[in-house]
Structures are given as structure tokens and as C-alpha cells.
C-alpha positions, -999 to 999 in steps of 0.1 A, spaced: -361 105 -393 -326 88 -386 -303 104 -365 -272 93 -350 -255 93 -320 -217 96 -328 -209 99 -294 -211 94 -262 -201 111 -223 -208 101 -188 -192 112 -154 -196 87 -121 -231 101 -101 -230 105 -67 -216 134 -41 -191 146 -56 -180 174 -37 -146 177 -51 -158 185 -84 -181 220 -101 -209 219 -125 -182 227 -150 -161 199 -139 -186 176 -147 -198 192 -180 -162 192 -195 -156 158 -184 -189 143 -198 -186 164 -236 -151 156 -240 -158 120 -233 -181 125 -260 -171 146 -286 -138 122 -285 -160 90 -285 -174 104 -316 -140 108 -336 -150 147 -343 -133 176 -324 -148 207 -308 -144 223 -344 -171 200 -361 -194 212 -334 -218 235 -348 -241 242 -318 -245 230 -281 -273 225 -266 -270 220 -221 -300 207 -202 -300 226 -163 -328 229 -142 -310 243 -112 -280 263 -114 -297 294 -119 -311 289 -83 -287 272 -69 -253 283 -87 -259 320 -94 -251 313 -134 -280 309 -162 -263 317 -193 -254 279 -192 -254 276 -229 -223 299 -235 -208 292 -206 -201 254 -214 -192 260 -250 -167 287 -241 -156 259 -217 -152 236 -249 -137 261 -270 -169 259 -294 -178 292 -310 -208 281 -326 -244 285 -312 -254 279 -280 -288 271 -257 -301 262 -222 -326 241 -221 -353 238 -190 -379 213 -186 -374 201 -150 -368 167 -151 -369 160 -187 -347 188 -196 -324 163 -204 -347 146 -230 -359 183 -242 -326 193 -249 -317 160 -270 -354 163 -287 -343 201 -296 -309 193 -312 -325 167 -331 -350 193 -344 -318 216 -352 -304 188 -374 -335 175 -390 -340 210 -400 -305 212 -414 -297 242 -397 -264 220 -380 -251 194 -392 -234 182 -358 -241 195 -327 -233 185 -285 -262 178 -258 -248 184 -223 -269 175 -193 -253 184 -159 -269 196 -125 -245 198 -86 -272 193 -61 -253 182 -33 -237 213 -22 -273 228 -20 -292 219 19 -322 194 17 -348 225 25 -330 247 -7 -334 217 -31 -367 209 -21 -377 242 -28 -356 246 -63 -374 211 -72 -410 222 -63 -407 248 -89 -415 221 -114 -450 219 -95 -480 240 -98 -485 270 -75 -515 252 -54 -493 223 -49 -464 246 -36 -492 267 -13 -504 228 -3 -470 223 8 -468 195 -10 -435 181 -20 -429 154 -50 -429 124 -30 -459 137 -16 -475 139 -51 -461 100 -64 -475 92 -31 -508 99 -41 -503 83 -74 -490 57 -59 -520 52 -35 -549 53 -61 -530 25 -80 -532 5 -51 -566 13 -41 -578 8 -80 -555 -23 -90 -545 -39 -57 -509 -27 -64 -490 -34 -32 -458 -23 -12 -439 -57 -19 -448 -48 -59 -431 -13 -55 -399 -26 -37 -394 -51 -66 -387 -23 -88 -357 -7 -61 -346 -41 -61 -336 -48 -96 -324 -16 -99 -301 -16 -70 -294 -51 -88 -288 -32 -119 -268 -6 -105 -241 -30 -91 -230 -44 -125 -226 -4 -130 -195 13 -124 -209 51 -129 -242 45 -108 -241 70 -70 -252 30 -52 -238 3 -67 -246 -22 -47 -281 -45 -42 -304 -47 -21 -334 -71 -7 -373 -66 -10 -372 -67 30 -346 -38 36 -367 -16 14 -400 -25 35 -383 -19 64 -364 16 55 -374 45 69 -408 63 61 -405 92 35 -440 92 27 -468 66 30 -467 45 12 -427 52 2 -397 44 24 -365 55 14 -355 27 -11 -385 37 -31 -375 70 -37 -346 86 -59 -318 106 -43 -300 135 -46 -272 138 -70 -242 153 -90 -234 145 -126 -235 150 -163 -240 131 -195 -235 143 -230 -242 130 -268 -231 138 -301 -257 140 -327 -252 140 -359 -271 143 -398 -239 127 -414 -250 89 -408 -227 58 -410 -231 28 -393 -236 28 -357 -269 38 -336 -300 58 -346 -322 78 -329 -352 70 -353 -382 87 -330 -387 119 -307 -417 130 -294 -430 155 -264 -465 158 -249 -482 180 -223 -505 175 -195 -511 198 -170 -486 212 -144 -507 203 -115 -520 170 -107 -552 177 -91 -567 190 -127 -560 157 -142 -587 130 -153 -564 102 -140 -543 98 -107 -528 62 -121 -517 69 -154 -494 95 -175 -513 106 -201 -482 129 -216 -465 96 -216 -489 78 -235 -489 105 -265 -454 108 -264 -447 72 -270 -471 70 -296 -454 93 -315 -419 85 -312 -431 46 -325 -449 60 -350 -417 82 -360 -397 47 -359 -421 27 -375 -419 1 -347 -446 -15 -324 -438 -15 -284 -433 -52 -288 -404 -46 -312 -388 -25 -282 -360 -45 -268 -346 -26 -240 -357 7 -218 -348 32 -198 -375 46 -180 -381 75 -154 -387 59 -119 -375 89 -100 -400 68 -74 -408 30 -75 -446 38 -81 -430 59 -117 -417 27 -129 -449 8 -128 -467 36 -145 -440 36 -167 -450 -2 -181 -487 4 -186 -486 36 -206 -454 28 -229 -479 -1 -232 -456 -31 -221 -482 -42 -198 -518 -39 -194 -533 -12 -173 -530 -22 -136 -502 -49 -141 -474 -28 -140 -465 -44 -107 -469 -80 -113 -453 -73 -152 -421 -60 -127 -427 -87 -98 -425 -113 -122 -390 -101 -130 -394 -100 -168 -375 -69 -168 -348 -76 -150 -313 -82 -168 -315 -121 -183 -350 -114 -184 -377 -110 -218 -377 -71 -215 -346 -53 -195 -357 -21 -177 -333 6 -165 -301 -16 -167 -278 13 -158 -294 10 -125 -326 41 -135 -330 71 -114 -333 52 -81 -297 34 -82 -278 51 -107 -286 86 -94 -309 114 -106 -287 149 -116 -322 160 -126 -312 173 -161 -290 147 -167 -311 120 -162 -327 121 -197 -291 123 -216 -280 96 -194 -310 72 -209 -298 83 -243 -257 68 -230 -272 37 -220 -288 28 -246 -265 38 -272 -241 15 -247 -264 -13 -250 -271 -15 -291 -233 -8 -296 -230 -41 -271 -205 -24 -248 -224 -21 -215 -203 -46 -202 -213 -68 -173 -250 -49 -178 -253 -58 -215 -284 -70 -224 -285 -101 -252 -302 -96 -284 -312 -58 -285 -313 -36 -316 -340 -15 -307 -344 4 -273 -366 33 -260 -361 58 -237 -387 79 -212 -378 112 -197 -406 128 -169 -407 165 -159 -427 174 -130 -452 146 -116 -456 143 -156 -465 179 -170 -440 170 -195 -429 135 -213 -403 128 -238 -398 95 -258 -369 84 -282 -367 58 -299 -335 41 -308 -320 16 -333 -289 -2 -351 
């Protein structure tokens, strides 16, 4: 498969009360579709990724809603997945064009959270879990939390381990004009935030935000970037029915897949963005895409080979923790950062040497995983 990505959209993340879901959706396509050097009349179908607005915004005919917006009179779709409807909704369109039902189409991935209380979008988000978790009262961080304990309790993965992944990102995030904290931080002012939930404190832990991104996809190739692999896998919704509290199976199938699709290995990957919407998500991140060995996803981090001038750059736009995490954005966003860093205009975040990159989208505590692969 070769796909490519014509163009690309991203608004600033953060609280941005000033501006609506369809503020930020108009914003990030246009950026796009103009990137691209089509016009809304080349656009055969939009696809938006939203996990919230229904709940939250009183409005779930997203799909038509954002392409009226654009002026696009072609098809149109919402796509859910939680977390990864972001990565869905780009996996979808590229299904659409492989299928040569379109022959260009728009992926928009926008969510407002911040106008919602704490206690509304804790409940919104806890739909992703399964209906004994939500009768447990348990919460996400709660669930990573557990993860995040049997990991240490199997592999000796520590609290000093976990902050080093808040700490390049936050380090990532500063060279990052778009990211909701761009600014770094140190390994001690994470250990010594406050608690969220043993063993997380607040810098391990992703935050609330507003924002979009959007791509442009097409099956006309020229030169540019390709995406070259997509793949989704399943585990189950809840946690507790799972063979394994320290790995991701869904993500280990997905991955597969999506390399196989590309016809690379996972040591011809040169960059990632990966879903640490917690510190603990990152590690797990490195041992089932298979950059590290099982357990060693904390030193692989600690050592800070994936840190920007290091062997392997993860997350350079800052991830989920420092960039921000607009839940269905957060898998189109990978998909603008990667594209930023092949094209070699990521500015001071580029990474040297990359022509191949991956991106890893997570719904739920990782019911869902989507993988991409993309190339020059």
C-alpha cells in the first residue's frame, strides 16, 4: 500500500476557551487542505474523529457538520474509538482510498474538553472502560496505575524510570510551539508533584485539552510522504479479563501488521510517536512496538536513547503528556508530526536522518491499538 499525505493541519493545544469545536476543526482542515495544494472541491469525503461532543456538546452528526463547515458536499463520517479515534479515522480513509471509492479525502480530529467540569469528563472518558470498571469506580489513572504497578513489581521498573519519560517530553514540548506546556521540567519536580494515583503524580499523567489536527490523504502519489502501513487490533475492553497487566497485546498485533504492510523491521523505524497518555504507557509502548526487550522499557527511556539527538526519538512534538491530549486528536496529530519530521520541517524538533517513522494510537487502557507506518 502507498498512501500519501498531501497535507497537513494543526491548531495550538491547550485551554482555549476563546475558541468552539468548530473553531478548531476549520482552522486545522484549512491548514491542511491548503498545505496540500487541493481545494475543498478535490475533497471527495471527510472523515472527523470525536469521542466527546455528543456528551459534552449536544451535536453527533459531526461528519456533516464539519464538511458543511468546509463547504465539501461529498461524503461524510464520524468516527469513535476513544482515544484512537484519531488513528481509526486516518486507518478508515485509507481503507476508502485503497478501495478506490475516493480518490482524496480530509481526516479531522478535534475534541473541547475544557469547558466541560473535571467530574463531567471523567465520566465522558470512563465510557471507553468496561461496565465493571465504571461500577469499581475506577477511573483511567487508576487502571495505568495498576499497569504501572505490576511492571514494577515484575521488572523492577521504578518511579525515577517513569518521570524520565515526563521529562523528555516536557523537553520535547518546549522546542514546540503548538504543545498546551511548552516548557521542561526536572526528574525531581515530577517526584515531588502532587499524588494522582500511586504510583503517578501529576507530571506522570496527561491533561486535559482543546484542539484539532487534520490530514489530507490521497491515492494520486508524487513525491513527498507515504503512509506505507495501517493496522488495528482488539483486546478486551476491560482489563481484568486480560492474560497480562504489563503488556499491550492489541499493540503487539497491530504493529506487526502495519511493518509487515511496509515491508520494514522495527529497527528500520527511525522516529515515533507513541501514546503515553501516562508515563507507565510510554514504557509499554517500547517493549511491545519491540524497540526494547520486555521489562526494559524504562532503562531503554532512562538511558535517553529516545530523546531528541539521541539513536531513536520518541514523541518529539512533546506526546500526549506535554503536547496535550484532545482525545481524538491525538492520533491525527502523530500522523502531523511525523509527516513534519520526514518532510524535515519540524523545525527546532527535527530529528537528523529519518525516512521512516511509526505512529501508535491507544483507545481505552488498550481495547483498541492502531499502528501506521510512514515513509519518504
Amino acid at each position: 500500500m502507498k498512501i500519501q499525505v498531501k497535507g497537513v493541519g494543526l491548531t495550538k493545544f491547550g485551554e482555549l476557551w476563546d475558541k468552539s469545536l468548530f473553531d478548531l476543526s476549520h482552522e486545522a482542515a484549512t491548514e491542511a487542505i491548503n498545505d496540500s495544494g487541493l481545494t475543498s472541491r478535490d475533497i471527495e469525503a471527510v472523515f472527523v474523529a470525536n469521542m466527546l461532543h455528543g456528551k459534552l456538546g449536544s451535536q453527533d452528526q459531526l461528519g456533516a457538520a464539519v464538511a458543511s463547515q468546509l463547504n465539501i458536499k461529498g461524503a461524510s463520517f464520524r468516527v469513535e474509538g476513544a482515544c484512537s479515534s484519531g488513528g481509526l479515522a486516518v486507518h478508515l480513509a485509507i481503507q476508502s482510498l485503497l478501495a478506490g471509492t475516493y480518490k482524496n479525502v480530509l481526516v479531522v480530529g478535534v475534541e473541547k474538553m475544557t469547558d466541560a467540569t473535571l467530574s463531567e469528563i471523567t465520566s465522558a472518558l470512563m465510557g471507553a472502560g468496561s461496565e465493571e470498571e465504571r461500577k469499581a469506580g475506577l477511573t483511567f489513572p487508576g487502571l495505568y496505575a495498576l499497569m504501572a504497578r505490576a511492571h514494577m513489581q515484575k521488572f523492577g521498573t521504578t518511579k525515577n524510570h517513569m518521570a524520565s519519560v515526563a521529562v523528555k517530553n516536557h523537553y520535547h514540548a518546549s522546542l514546540n510551539e503548538k504543545a498546551q506546556f511548552p516548557f521542561e521540567i526536572t526528574e525531581e519536580k515530577v517526584l515531588n508533584s502532587p499524588e494522582i494515583c500511586s504510583p503517578f503524580t501529576l507530571f506522570d499523567v496527561s491533561p486535559i485539552t482543546d484542539g484539532a489536527g487534520a490530514v489530507v490523504l490521497s491515492s494520486q502519489v508524487g513525491k513527498g510522504v507515504f503512509i506505507t502501513g495501517s493496522a488495528v487490533a482488539t483486546d478486551t475492553i476491560g482489563l481484568s479479563e486480560r492474560a497480562s497487566f504489563t503488556e499491550l497485546a492489541a499493540t503487539k498485533l497491530a504493529s506487526g501488521k502495519a511493518l509487515k504492510q511496509a515491508g520494514v523491521e522495527t529497527s528500520d523505524i527511525k522516529i515515533a510517536e507513541v501514546h503515553d497518555c501516562f508515563t507507565i504507557a510510554e514504557i509499554l509502548a517500547m517493549e511491545d512496538l519491540g524497540f526494547c526487550k520486555k521489562g526494559e522499557g524504562g532503562k531503554f527511556i532512562y538511558s535517553k536513547t529516545t530523546r531528541l539527538g539521541g539513536k531513536l526519538p520518541i514523541n518529539t512534538s512533546g506526546g500526549l503528556k506535554a503536547c496535550g491530549h484532545p482525545v481524538a486528536a491525538t492520533g491525527v496529530k502523530q500522523i502531523v508530526e511525523i509527516t513534519q519530521q520526514l518532510r524535515g520541517n519540524a523545525g527546532k524538533r527535527q530529528a537528523k536522518g529519518v525516512n521512516a517513522g511509526l505512529a501508535h494510537n491507544i483507545g481505552g487502557s488498550g481495547a483498541t491499538a492502531v499502528v501506521h507506518v510512514l515513509q519518504t
